[in-house]
N, C-alpha and C positions, 0 to 999 in steps of 0.2 A: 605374758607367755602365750603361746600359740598352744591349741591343743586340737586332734582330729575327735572328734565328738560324734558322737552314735545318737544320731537328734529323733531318726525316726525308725523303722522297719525301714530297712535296704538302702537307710542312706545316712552317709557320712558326710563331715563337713570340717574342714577348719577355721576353727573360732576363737578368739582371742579371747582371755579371762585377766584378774588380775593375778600376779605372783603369790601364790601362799605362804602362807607364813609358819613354821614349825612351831607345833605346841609343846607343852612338857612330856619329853620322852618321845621329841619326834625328829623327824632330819626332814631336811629337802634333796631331793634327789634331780640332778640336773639330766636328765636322759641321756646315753650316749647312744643307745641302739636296742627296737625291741622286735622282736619275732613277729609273724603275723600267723596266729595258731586257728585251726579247725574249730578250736572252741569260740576265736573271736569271729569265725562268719557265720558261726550257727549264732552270735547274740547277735550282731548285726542285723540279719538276717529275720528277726524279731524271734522273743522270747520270754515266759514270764518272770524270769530271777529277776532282773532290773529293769528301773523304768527309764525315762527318755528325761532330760539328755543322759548318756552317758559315756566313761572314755574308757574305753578297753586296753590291753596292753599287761598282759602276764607273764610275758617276757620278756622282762627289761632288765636292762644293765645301765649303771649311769655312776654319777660322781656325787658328793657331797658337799652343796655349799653352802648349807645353812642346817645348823643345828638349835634344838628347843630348849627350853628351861632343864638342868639336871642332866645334861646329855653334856658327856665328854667335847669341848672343842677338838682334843686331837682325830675327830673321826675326817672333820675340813679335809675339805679335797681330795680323800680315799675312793677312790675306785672301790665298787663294790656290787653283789647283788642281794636277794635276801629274801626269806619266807613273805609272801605273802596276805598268810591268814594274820589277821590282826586282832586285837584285843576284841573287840567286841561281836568277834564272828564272822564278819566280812572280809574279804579279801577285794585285796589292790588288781585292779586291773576290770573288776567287775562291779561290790557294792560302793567300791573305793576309786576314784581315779588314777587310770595304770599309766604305762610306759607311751601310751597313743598321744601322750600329752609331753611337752619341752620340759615340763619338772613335776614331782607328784611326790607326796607323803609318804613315809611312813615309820615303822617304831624304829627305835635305835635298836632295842632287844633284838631284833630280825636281822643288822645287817651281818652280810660276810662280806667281808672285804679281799679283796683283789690286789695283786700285784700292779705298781703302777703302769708296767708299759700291757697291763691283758687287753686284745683287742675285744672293745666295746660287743662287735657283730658275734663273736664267738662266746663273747661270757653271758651275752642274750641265752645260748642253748643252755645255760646250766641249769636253767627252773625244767626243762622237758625230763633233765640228767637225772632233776632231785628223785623226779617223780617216780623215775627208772629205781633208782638207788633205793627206795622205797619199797616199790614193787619186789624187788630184789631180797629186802630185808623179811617180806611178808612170806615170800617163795621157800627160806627158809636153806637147808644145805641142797644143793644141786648135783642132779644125775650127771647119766653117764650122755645122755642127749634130750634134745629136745627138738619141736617142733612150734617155731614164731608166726603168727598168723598178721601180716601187717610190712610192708614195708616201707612207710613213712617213716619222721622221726623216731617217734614211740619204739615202733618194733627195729628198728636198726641198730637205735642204743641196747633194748634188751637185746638184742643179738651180740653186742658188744660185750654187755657185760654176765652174758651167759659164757663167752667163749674165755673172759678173764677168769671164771668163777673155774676154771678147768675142765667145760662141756666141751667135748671133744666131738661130736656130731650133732651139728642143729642143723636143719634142716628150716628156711623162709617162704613163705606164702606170698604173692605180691603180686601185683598187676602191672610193674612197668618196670620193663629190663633197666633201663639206668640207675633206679635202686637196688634192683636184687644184686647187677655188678657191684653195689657198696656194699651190702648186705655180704654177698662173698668177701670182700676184704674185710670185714669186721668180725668174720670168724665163721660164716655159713660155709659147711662142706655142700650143703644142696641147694637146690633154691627152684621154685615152682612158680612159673606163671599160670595164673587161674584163667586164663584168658585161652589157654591150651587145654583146660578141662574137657574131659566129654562127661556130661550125663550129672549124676552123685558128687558134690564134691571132695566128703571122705572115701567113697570109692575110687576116685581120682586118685588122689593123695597115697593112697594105699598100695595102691598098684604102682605107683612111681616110686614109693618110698620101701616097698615091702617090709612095714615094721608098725610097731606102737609105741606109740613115745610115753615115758613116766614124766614128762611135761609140755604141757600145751600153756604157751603164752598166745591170749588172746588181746589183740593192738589194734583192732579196727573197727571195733565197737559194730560187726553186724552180726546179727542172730544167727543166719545161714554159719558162718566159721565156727561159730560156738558152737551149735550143734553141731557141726564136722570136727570140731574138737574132741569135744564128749563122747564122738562115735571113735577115733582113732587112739583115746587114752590110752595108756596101758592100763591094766590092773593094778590096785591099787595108785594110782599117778595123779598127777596135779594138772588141773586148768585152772591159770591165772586170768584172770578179766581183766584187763587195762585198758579198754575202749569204754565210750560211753554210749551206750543204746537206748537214749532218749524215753520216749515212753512205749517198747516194744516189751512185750510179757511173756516167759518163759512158754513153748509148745513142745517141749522134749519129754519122753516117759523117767518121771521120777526114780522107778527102780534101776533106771541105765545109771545114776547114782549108786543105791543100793548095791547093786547086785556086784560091778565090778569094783564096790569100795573106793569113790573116786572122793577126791579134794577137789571141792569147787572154794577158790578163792577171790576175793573182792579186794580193789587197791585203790586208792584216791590220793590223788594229792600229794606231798613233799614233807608232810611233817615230817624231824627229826632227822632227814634225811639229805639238810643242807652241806653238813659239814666235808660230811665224805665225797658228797657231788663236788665241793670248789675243790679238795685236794683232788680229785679224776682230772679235772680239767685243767688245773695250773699244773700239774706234774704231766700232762699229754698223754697220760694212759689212758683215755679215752679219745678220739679224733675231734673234737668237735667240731673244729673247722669245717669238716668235710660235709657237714650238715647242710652246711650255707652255701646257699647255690645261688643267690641274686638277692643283692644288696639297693635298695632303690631309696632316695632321698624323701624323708618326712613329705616334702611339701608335694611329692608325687605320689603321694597316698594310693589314690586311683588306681595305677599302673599295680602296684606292691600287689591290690587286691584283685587285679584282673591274670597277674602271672600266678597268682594264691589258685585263683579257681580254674585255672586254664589246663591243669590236670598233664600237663605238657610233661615228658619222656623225662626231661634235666632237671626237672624243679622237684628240690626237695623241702626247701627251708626259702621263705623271702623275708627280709629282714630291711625295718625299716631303719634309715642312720640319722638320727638329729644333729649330728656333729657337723 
């Protein structure tokens, strides 16, 4: 099997291994298609969670064609996706080899399976979904509106599935009109380029929006938003954290907590939250499709990662196809 291999800081490579072999309680997954996620160019990119070599890919979609000791044959040939975290605390795609590779491991416990004809590149988005669904589940009942900080994946889907939940005015934060236009289709009545800010950017926000929202989703993992979050809360109101901010440390006045009673909430990951993500996405109440905006073949790896970082107006999702 071919696999794209993260051998050093800033450099990939495809490298041929032998075919794996399913253990007890394991599958083989033949790749059909996986994302190229913000989290795999910051490991690329170097980083101390894993060491070198390693194969990234946490979003992946693929088929079943080999199963382990104890494990149902009828899972053969399912289409499917599936949690990640695995038994012993790792997850696939980082301490595990993910979807960057033609076929990769993992538990049978984890899979969901897929209707046969779901396209590969679309059930890719279902692990960004889970994570949404998640978030979702930790946010708890939802207001009357909200304000999404983020217009990539992350905050598009919570935008989507704020506007299913019955939020009737969310308002998007974002840097590049071609997303905020999805962003409007997926349920935003407002939509703010930061890029038009003067000065503050909760004073910004404020003055465009004339309000305080009783939810701030935060989707972009920078500090500057979180603090314009925390400043435009309502009282009593929720900020949700869905970005990842590396190793940057709170500089906000703690009583801004206190005083207006806020909920600061923390999200990670997809536990528990698989099941509801495949039925959003096989039934199409959520877009996924729309996600996907350039589709480039495995063996043009390169290309995948130079339209990833090229920040360009149309690019929202590049998805690599093993098929």
């Amino acid at each position: 099997m071919k696999a794209i291999v993260n051998t050093a800081a800033h450099t990939l490579e495809m490298l041929e291994y032998p075919l794996p072999e399913p253990g007890v309680g394991q599958v083989r997954i033949r790749t059909g298609a996986c994302g190229i996620c913000a989290t795999d160019i910051e490991m690329i990119d170097g980083w101390t969670r894993t060491g070198y070599p390693a194969t990234p890919g946490h979003e992946w979609a693929g088929q079943i064609d080999a199963v382990g000791a104890g494990v149902d044959a009828a899972l053969l040939r399912r289409r499917c996706v599936a949690e990640n975290v695995l038994a012993d605390g790792g997850e696939v795609g980082f301490e595990h080899p993910g979807g960057y590779g033609q076929c990769l491991l993992t538990e049978a416990a984890n899979i969901q399976a897929l209707p046969d004809n779901f396209p590969f590149a679309t059930a890719a988005m279902i692990e960004p979904l889970a994570v949404c669904v998640r978030a979702m589940n930790r946010l708890g009942q939802a207001s009357s509106s909200a304000l999404v900080f983020g217009d990539g994946p992350i905050g598009l889907l919570m935008t989507a599935l704020l506007s299913r939940a019955g939020v009737r005015d969310i308002a998007v934060v974002g840097g590049r009109e071609a997303r905020l236009q999805v962003a409007r289709s997926f349920g935003a009545g407002q939509t703010l380029n930061y890029h038009n800010f003067d000065g503050d950017m909760a004073a910004s926000i404020r003055n465009r929006t004339q309000q305080a929202f009783p939810i701030i989703i935060e989707a972009t993992g920078n500090p500057t938003a979180l603090r314009a979050g925390m400043d435009i809360v309502a009282r009593e109101g929720k900020c949700l954290m869905i970005g990842d901010y590396g190793l940057s440390h709170a500089d906000f006045l703690w009583n801004s907590i206190l005083l207006k009673e806020i909920t600061l909430l923390g999200t990670n990951a997809s536990a528990g939250a698989w099941p509801e993500a495949v039925r959003l996405a096989v039934s199409g109440e959520i877009p996924l499709a729309r996600l996907v905006t350039h589709r480039v073949p495995a063996t043009r790896f390169m290309d995948g990662m130079a339209i990833t970082r090229s920040r360009k107006e149309d690019v929202i999702k590049v998805v690599l196809d093993w098929e």
